[in-house]
N, C-alpha and C positions, 0 to 999 in steps of 0.2 A: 982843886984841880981834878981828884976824883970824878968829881960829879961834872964838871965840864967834860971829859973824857968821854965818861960814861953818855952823854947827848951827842960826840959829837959821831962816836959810836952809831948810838941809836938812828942821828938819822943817817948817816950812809950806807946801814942796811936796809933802811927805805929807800934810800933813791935806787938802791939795785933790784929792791922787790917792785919800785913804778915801771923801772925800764922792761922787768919779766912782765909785768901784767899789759904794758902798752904793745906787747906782740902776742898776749895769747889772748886778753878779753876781746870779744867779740860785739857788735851791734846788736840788739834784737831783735834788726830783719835777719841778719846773718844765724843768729840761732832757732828761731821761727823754721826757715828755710833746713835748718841741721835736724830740727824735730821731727820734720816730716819727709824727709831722704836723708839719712847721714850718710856723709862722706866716706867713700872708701877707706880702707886703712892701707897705708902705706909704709905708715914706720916700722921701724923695729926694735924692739924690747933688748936690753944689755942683761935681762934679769930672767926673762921667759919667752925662749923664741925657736922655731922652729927651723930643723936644718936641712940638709937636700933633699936628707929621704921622709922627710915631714915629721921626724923624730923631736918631740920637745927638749929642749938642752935649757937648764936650770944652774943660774950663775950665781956662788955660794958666799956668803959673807966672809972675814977672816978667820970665822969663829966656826962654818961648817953651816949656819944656816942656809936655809933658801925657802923662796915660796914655797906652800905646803900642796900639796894635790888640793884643792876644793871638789873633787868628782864624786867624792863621797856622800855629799849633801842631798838629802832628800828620800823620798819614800822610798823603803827597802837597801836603803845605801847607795842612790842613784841609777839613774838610768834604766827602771824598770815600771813598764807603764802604768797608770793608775786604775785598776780595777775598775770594770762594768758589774755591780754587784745585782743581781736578779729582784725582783722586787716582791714582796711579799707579803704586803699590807698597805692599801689605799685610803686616802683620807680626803674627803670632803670640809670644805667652811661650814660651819653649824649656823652659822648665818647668827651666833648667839653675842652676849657680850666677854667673852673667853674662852679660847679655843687650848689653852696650857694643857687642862689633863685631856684632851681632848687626842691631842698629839702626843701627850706621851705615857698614854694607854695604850695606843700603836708601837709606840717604839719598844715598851714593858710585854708587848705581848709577841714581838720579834726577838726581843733579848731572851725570852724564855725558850726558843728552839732550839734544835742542838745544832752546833758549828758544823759544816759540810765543806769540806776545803779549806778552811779560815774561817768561811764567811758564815752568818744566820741568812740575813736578806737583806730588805730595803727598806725603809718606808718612805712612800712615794704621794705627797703633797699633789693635790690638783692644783690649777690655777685659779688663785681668788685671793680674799685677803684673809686673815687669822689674828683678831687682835687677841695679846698675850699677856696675860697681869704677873707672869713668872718665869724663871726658866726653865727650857729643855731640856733634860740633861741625856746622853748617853754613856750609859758608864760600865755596857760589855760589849767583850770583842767583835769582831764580824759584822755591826749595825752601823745603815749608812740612812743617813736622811735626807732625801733627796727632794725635790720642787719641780716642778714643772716650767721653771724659766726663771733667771736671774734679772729680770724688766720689771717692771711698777706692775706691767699684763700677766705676770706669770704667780708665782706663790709666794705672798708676801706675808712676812710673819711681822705685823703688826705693835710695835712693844709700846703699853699704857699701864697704868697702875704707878706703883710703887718703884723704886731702885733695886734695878737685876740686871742678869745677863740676858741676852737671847740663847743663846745657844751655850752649854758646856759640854763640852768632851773630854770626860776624865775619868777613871773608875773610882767607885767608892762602896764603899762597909755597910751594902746595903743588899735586901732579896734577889734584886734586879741582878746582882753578879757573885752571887752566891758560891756557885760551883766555882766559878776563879778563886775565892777567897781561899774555899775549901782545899784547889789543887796545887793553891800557892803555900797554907801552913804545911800542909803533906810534904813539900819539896823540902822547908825550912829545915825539916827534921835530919832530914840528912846532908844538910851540907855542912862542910868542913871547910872553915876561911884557914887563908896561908898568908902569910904578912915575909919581906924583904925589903931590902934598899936598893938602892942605885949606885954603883962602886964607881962609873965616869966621872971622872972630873968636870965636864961638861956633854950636856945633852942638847944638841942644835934643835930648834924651830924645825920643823916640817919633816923630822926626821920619823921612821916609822920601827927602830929598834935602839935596844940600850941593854948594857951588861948589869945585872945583879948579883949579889952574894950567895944566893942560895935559889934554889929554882924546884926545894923541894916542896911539895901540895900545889904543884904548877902545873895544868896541862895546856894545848891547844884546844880551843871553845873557850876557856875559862873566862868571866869576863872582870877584868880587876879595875879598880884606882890608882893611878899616877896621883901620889902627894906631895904637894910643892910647900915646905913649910916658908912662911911668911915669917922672917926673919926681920930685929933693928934692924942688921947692917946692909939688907935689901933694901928695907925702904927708905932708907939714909942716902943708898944709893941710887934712888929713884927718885931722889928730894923733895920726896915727899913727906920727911921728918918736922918741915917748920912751918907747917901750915897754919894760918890765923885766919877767924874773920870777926869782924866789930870786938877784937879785943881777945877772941876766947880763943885755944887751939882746937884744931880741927885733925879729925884721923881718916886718914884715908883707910891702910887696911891694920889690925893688930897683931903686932906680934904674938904667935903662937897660932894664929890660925891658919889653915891651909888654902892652898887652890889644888881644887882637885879634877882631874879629868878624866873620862872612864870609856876603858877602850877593852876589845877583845883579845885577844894570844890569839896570833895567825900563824906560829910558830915558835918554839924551843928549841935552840944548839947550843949544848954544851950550857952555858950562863949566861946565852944571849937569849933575848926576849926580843918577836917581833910583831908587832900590834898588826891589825885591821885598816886603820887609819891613824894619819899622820900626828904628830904632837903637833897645837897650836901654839905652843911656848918652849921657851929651854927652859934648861935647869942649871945653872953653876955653880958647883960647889961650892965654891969659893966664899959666894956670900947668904948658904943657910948654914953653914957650920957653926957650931959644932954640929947641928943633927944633917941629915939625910934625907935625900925623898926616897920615901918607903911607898911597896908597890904592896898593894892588897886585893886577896881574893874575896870580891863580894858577892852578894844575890840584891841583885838590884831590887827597888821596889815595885809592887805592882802598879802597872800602867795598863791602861785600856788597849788593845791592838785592832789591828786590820779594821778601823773605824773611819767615818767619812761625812762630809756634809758637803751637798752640792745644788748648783742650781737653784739658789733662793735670794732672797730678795729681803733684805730686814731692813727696818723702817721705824726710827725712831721721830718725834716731833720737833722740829728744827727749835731749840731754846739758847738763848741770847746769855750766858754765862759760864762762870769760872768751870772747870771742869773738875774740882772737887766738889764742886755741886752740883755736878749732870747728873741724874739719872740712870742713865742706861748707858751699857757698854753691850758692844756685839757678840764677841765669841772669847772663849776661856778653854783653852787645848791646852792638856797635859794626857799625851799619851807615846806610844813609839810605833812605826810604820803607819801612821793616819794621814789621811789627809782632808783640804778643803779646797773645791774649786767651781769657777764659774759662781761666785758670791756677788752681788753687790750689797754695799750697807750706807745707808743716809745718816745723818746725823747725830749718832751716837762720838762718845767721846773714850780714849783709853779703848780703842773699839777690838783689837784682836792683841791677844797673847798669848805665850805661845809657851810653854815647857815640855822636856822630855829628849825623843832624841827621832831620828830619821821620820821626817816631817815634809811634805809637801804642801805650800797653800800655794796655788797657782789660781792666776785672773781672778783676785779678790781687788775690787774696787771699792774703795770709800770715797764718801761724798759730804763736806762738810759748807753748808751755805752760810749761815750765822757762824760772829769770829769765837773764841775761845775768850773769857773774858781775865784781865790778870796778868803779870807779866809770867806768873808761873805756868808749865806748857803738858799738854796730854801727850802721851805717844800715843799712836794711832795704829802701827804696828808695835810690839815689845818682842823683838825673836830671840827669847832665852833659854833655843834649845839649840842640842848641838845635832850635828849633820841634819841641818836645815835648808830648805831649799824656799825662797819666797820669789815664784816665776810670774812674769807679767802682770803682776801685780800692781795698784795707783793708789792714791791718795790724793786731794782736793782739800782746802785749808789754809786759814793762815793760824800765824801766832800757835803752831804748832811742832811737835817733835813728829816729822814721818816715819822715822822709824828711829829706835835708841834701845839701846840693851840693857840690863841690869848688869849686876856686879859678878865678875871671878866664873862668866861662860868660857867656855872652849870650844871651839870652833871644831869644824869648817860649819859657819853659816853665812848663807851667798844668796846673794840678792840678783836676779838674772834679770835685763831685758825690761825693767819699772821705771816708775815715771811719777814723778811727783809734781805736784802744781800748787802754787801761792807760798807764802814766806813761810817756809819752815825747814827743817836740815834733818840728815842725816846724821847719826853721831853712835858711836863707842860711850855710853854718854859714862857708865861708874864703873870705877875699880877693876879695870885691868883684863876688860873681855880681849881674848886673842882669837886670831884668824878670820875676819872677815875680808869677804868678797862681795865688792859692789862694782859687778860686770855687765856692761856695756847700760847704767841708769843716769837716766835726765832727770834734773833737778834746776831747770833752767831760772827761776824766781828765788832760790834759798840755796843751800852749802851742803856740802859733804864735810863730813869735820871728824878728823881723827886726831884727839888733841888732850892737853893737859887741862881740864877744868878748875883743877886746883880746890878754893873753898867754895867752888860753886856746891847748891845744893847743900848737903849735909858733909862737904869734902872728898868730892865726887874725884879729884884727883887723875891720873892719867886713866881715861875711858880707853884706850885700847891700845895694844900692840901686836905688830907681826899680820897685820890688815891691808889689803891693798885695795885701791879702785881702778880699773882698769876697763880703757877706753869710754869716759864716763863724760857727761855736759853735766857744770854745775854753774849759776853764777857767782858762785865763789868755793874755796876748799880755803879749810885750816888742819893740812895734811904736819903734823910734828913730828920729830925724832926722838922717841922716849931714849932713857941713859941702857946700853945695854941690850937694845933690842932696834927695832924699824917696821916704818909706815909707810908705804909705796901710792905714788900716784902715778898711772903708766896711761901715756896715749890720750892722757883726760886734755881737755878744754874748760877752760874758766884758769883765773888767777888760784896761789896758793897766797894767803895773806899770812905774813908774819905779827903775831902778838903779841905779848910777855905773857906770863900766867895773870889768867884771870883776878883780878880786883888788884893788883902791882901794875907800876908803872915801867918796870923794864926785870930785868933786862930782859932783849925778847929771845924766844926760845927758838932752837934750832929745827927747821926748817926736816921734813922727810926727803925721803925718797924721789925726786920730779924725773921722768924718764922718758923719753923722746912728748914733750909738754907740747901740749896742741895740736900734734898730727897723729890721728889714729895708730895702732899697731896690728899686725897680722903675728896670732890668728885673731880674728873681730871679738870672739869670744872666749876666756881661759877656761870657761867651765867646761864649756862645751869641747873644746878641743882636747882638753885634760879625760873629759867621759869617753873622748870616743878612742884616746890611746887606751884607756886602762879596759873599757868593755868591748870597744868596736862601735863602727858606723851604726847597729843597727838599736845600740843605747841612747844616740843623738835623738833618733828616728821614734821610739819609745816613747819622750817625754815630749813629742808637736815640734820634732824642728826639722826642718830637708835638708840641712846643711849646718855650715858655720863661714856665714857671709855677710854682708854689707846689708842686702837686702829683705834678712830674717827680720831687722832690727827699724825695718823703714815705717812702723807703725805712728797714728798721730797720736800727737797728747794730748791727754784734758787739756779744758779750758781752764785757768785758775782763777781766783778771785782778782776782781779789776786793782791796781795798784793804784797806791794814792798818789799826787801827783805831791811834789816836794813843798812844802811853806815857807817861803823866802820874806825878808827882810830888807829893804832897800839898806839897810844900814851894814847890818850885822851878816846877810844871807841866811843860810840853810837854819830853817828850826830844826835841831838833832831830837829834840824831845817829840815831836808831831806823830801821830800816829803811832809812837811807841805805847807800850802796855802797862798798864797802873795798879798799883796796890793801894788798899785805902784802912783805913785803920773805920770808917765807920762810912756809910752811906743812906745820904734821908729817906725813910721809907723801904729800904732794899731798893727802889727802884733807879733802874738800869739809866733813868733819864738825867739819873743826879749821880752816875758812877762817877769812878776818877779819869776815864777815858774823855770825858766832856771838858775837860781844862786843858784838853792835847787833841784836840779835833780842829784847833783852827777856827773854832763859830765862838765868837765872846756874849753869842746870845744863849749859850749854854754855861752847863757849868756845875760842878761838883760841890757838894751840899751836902750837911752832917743832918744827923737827927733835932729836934726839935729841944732845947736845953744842955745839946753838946757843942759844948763851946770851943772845943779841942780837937785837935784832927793830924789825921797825919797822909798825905798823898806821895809817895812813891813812883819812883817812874824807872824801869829797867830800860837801859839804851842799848840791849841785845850784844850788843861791841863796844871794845873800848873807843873814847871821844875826848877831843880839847874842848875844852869849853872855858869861856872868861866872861859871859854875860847871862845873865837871868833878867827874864822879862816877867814880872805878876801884871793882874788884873782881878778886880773883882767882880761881881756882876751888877751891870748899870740897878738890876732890880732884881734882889732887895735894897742893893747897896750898900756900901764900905759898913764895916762889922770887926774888921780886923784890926787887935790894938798890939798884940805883939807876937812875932814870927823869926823862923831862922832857914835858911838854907842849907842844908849839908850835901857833899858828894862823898861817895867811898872811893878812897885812894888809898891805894899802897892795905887793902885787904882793912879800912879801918875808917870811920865818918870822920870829916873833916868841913869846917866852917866854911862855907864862901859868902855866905850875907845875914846879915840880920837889922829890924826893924822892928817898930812900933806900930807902921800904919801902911796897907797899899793902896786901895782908895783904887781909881782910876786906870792909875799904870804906875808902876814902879820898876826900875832899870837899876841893875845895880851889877858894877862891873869887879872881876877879882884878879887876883893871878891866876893863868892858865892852869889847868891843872885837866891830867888825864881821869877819868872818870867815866863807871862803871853802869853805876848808879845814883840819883839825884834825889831828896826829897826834901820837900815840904813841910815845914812842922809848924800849926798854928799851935800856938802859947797859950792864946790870950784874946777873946774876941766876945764884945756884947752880947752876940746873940748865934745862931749856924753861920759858921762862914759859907762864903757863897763864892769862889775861885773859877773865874772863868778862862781865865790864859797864864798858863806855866810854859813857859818858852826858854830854850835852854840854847846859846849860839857860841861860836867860836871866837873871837874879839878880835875881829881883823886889824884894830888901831894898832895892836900888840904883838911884837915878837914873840912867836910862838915853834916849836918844835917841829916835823913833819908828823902829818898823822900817822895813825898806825887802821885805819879798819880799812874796808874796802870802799863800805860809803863814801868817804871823806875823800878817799882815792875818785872815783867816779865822779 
C-alpha cells in the first residue's frame, strides 16, 4: 500500500507540473521572436519590487532572510568603469613558428616599470595572427594585454603545440613580481590575526551584520572570514547523510570542515559587526552546535590587481573529442579588481575560469563547432569567484556545462544580459555555492538548474542555495527547495520540471521559489536597479547601460548548433537513447568513427567497435534526465557481422545497476522488453564475443503496450 501511495503521489504532482508548463512553455517561433525583442515586463515580484518613490522593498522569509544585494559583483565592487590603461609596448607577428616568448618579453618588460596610479601599461597586440606553443602569463599588477580586435581580422593568438592555457592571469613566486612578493612578506610581519564567534542564534541570508563575543583586534578595513562549520547534524539535515551510488556511499561535504566567506568590516557598534557586502548564506545555530562560526582576522593571499585582457581573438583547432582529452583551454584568472572584455574564443574546451574576488569578464564569446565527446561535460565558463560580474557574455555548444561553479563559493556572482546556445545548462553544479544571480539570460536550447545533484559526479549533492533567476528564458529550469534555505525563479519563461534526486526514483523534491512564472517583472533588471539605488544613475551608466529597460536587453542570439530531429519507432515511438552521449570502456583504434556515439546516431551502417582481440566491452549511455523505459532494441553490424555470444543490459535505479535483459546472441535485431523502470543511465555489457563486437543500434523506448507511471523530465512532457 506504501508504494501505491507513494505512485499515486507521484503522479499528481505531475499532472500539476503538465498543467504549469502547458501555460508557461512556449513555441520556438514564440521564443525566436522573445530573443530578438523581449517583451516588456509587466509583473510584479512579491520578493523584490519597487514602490512609488522607486524605492526597492525586499520581502523576508520567516526566518529574516531576503535576496541579497547582487550590486556588489564586479570590478572594484561594482559599478565603476573599466580602465583605458595607456599603452606602452607594441608587438608585431614574427611572421615565425611561435610568437609565446615573443609576447611575453613585452608583457616581462611592462611588468618591470613602476605602478603610476595602479597602473604599469599595456601591451598592445597589432592585427595578425600569433601561433602560441604555451602560455602567457600575467602575473603583476597594473598589465593589461590588449589586441587590436576581437574578429578572426584583429589579433589572434593562435594556440598549437602541446596542452596549455592561452592566457593566465594570476600572480606567482617568480622575478616578473618580485617587488609584490617582497611588499607582501613585509606586511606579514606585522600583522596581528583576532579570531571570535557569532553569539545570534540565527544569521539571515543577504544580511550585511551580526553580533559577536568579543570585537577585540577588530577594526573597520579589517578584512576577516565568516566560518560556517560543516556539522553531522546539517548535513542530516540537508539529506544529504545517505547518499549511495553503484553500492558505495558517497559524501557530499565532511564534517569538520568549514564554508568559509570573506568580507570586510564596514563598521563596529558596541559587538555588532557590519560587513561590505551582504552574506550569501545563514548560519543557524541550531545545527553547528556544539561549536560556533567563528569570525577571523586574516591577510588574504596575494592576487595579481588592476590587470586586464582585452580585444583578442584566441583560436584553438576545432577537435572531435572528450574534453579530458582537449588540449587547450582559454583563460585561467585568479586575481582581484581584474578584468577581461571584448574576447572571443573558438574551440578550446573548460575554456575560462575564474578565482579570487571582484571580477569583471564582459562580451567574452565562445565558440564551440565540433560536440564535446562522452557523457561527461566541460564548463565553458567556471565562475568561482566572489563579487563576480559575467556581463554579455555567450557561449555556443552542445553536450556542455555553460556555465557551473565549483564547491562552498559565496556569492554575489551574477551573470547579466548572456546568452547561451545549443544543449547545455546552467547550474550551481557542487556543494553548496550560494548567491547567484542569473538576470535577464537566454538559454533558449538547454536549462537553468539550481538543484540537488545528489551522487552525480563524486556526490555533487545540493549545487546551490539562496540563487535566484530573474526575468530569464530557459527551455527548461530545475529550480529546488533546499531543507532550510531557497531558490528563486522570478519573471522567468520556460517550465520548472519536478525530479526526484538524481539516480532514485522519487520521491520527487520540492519544487523553489516560482514568482509571477512567465510574465516578466519590473525592474527588467535586479542588478542594475540594485547598482543604481546603492551608487546612483551614473554607476548604471559606468558599466555600458542607458538605463534599466526592456530594450537594453533586445540584443540577438547566437546561432546554436542545429538540433537533431527525434528517432521515432512506428512501434515503440521516441528513441530516449538517440543522440545522447556515450561512455565506452575501449574504442577500435581511438578512432572517433568507431566511438560509442555511432550505436546512438540512428545510421545501422555505423557502429562502435573495440580493439582488435578485445572481446569485451562496455557502452554506456547518459539520458541527461530521468526516463521510463521498458524496451531495448540491439543490432549488430550487417559487416563484420554477429560476434556477439553473451551480454547483459543494466539501468541505474534507485542510485544502483539493475538487470533489464540479458542474452547469448544479437545478431540482426534483438528486442527485449522489461518492467518499466525509471532510469538514469543505461549500459551495455558484452560478456562474451568471438571476436570485436561491432553494435550498431542501442535503442532504448518507453513500452507503450504497458502501464506505465507519468514521466517526470521535460522531454517526455514535450
Amino acid at each position: 500500500m506504501k508504494r501505491v501511495s507513494l505512485v499515486i503521489a507521484f503522479i499528481l504532482t505531475l499532472l500539476v507540473s503538465v498543467s504549469l508548463i502547458s501555460l508557461t512553455l512556449k513555441s520556438p517561433e514564440v521564443l525566436q521572436a522573445e530573443q530578438k525583442q523581449p517583451a516588456a515586463a509587466t509583473g510584479k515580484s512579491e520578493w523584490v519590487y519597487q514602490d512609488k518613490k522607486g524605492k526597492l522593498v525586499y520581502k523576508k522569509t520567516p526566518a529574516g532572510d531576503k535576496i541579497m544585494d547582487y550590486s556588489h559583483a564586479g570590478y572594484m565592487g561594482g559599478g565603476v568603469a573599466l580602465p583605458v590603461v595607456p599603452v606602452q609596448k607594441r608587438v608585431k607577428p614574427s611572421g615565425g613558428p611561435d610568437d609565446t616568448k615573443l609576447i611575453q618579453a613585452a608583457i616581462d618588460e611592462v611588468a618591470a616599470m613602476p605602478l603610476k596610479d595602479g597602473f604599469r601599461g599595456a601591451v598592445e597586440l597589432a592585427a595578425g595572427t600569433y601561433p602560441c606553443e604555451g602560455a602567457i602569463t600575467i602575473s603583476a599588477d597594473g598589465v593589461v594585454l590588449r589586441g587590436s580586435g576581437s574578429g578572426r581580422d584583429g589579433s589572434v593568438i593562435k594556440m598549437i603545440g602541446d596542452r596549455h592555457v592561452a592566457i593566465v592571469l594570476s600572480s606567482g613566486n617568480n622575478s616578473r613580481n618580485a617587488s609584490a612578493q617582497t611588499e607582501s612578506a613585509a606586511n606579514s610581519k606585522d600583522f596581528k590575526s583576532a579570531e571570535t564567534t557569532i553569539t545570534d542564534a540565527y544569521v539571515p541570508s543577504g544580511t550585511t551584520s551580526f553580533t559577536v563575543s568579543d570585537v577585540t583586534g577588530f577594526a573597520k578595513g579589517d578584512v576577516i572570514e565568516i566560518r560556517k562549520p560543516v556539522t553531522d547534524a546539517w548535513v542530516k539535515f540537508m539529506q544529504m547523510h545517505d547518499m549511495v551510488r553503484d553500492g558505495k556511499p558517497q559524501t557530499w561535504m565532511r564534517a569538520g570542515s568549514t564554508l568559509t566567506t570573506q568580507r570586510t568590516i564596514a563598521a563596529i557598534s558596541g559587538k555588532k559587526i557590519t560587513l561590505d557586502v551582504p552574506l550569501s548564506d545563514n548560519i543557524d545555530s541550531k545545527l553547528i552546535q556544539p561549536l560556533q562560526a567563528a569570525v577571523v582576522k586574516v591577510q588574504p593571499p596575494r592576487l595579481v590587481e588592476q590587470a586586464g585582457v582585452e580585444q583578442l581573438h584566441i583560436q584553438a583547432p576545432p577537435l572531435e573529442m572528450s574534453y579530458q582529452q582537449a588540449p587547450y583551454k582559454a583563460m585561467q584568472i585568479r586575481g582581484k579588481d581584474c578584468w577581461v572584455r571584448d574576447v572571443q574564443i573558438e574551440e578550446t574546451m573548460n575554456s575560462v575560469s575564474v578565482n579570487g574576488s571582484r571580477i569583471t569578464l564582459e562580451r567574452i564569446a565562445i565558440i564551440r563547432t565540433v560536440p564535446n565527446l562522452g557523457a561527461s561535460k566541460p564548463a565553458e565558463f567556471a565562475p568561482n569567484a566572489s563579487q563576480l560580474l559575467l556581463d554579455r557574455c555567450s557561449s555556443i555548444g552542445d553536450n556542455i556545462w555553460h556555465a557551473a561553479t565549483g564547491g562552498g563559493q559565496a556569492g554575489p556572482i551574477v551573470m547579466l544580459n548572456c546568452s547561451f546556445a545549443g544543449n547545455g545548462h546552467i547550474e550551481g553544479h557542487q556543494r553548496w555555492t550560494t548567491g547567484m544571480l542569473l538576470d535577464n539570460c537566454k538559454v533558449p536550447e538547454g536549462g537553468i538548474d539550481f538543484k540537488n545533484r545528489g551522487s552525480m559526479g563524486s556526490g555533487h549533492g545540493w549545487g546551490t542555495g539562496w540563487s535566484v533567476a530573474w526575468n530569464c528564458l530557459a527551455k527548461s529550469y530545475v529550480v529546488q527547495q533546499p531543507p532550510g534555505a531557497y531558490n528563486w525563479m522570478i519573471g522567468c519563461i520556460g517550465p520548472n520540471i519536478p525530479t526526484p534526486r538524481p539516480f532514485n526514483t522519487g520521491p520527487l523534491l520540492p519544487l523553489g521559489i516560482s514568482d509571477s512564472p512567465g510574465v516578466p517583472v519590473v525592474p527588467q533588471s535586479l542588478y542594475l536597479a540594485q547598482l543604481e539605488e546603492r551608487l546612483g544613475p551614473q554607476a548604471v551608466k559606468n558599466i555600458g547601460y542607458g538605463g534599466n529597460d526592456p530594450g537594453i536587453f533586445s540584443y540577438k542570439l547566437p546561432k546554436g548548433p542545429t538540433e537533431h530531429k527525434q528517432l521515432l519507432d512506428k512501434v515503440y515511438g521516441r528513441d530516449v537513447a538517440a543522440y545522447k552521449y556515450a561512455n565506452t570502456s575501449n574504442v577500435r583504434g581511438g578512432e572517433l568513427k568507431f566511438g560509442g556515439e555511432r550505436a546512438i546516431d540512428g545510421d545501422v551502417n555505423t557502429y562502435w567497435s573495440t580493439d582488435d582481440g578485445i572481446t569485451t566491452g562496455k557502452l554506456e549511455i547518459d539520458l541527461e534526465e530521468p526516463q521510463y523505459i521498458g524496451v531495448v532494441e540491439l543490432r549488430e553490424a550487417t559487416k563484420p557481422g554477429p560476434r556477439v555470444q553473451a551480454y547483459k543490459v543494466e539501468a541505474q535505479v534507485d542510485s544502483d545497476w539493475k538487470l533489464l535483459a540479458e542474452g547469448t546472441t544479437i545478431g540482426n535485431q534483438k528486442v527485449a522488453h522489461f518492467p518499466t523502470v525509471l532510469a538514469w543511465k543505461v549500459r551495455l555489457i558484452i560478456l562474451q564475443a568471438s571476436d570485436s563486437p561491432a553494435i550498431s543500434q542501442f535503442s532504448l523506448y518507453r513500452d507503450k503496450t504497458a502501464a506505465t507511471a507519468k514521466p517526470v523530465s521535460g522531454a517526455e512532457i514535450n
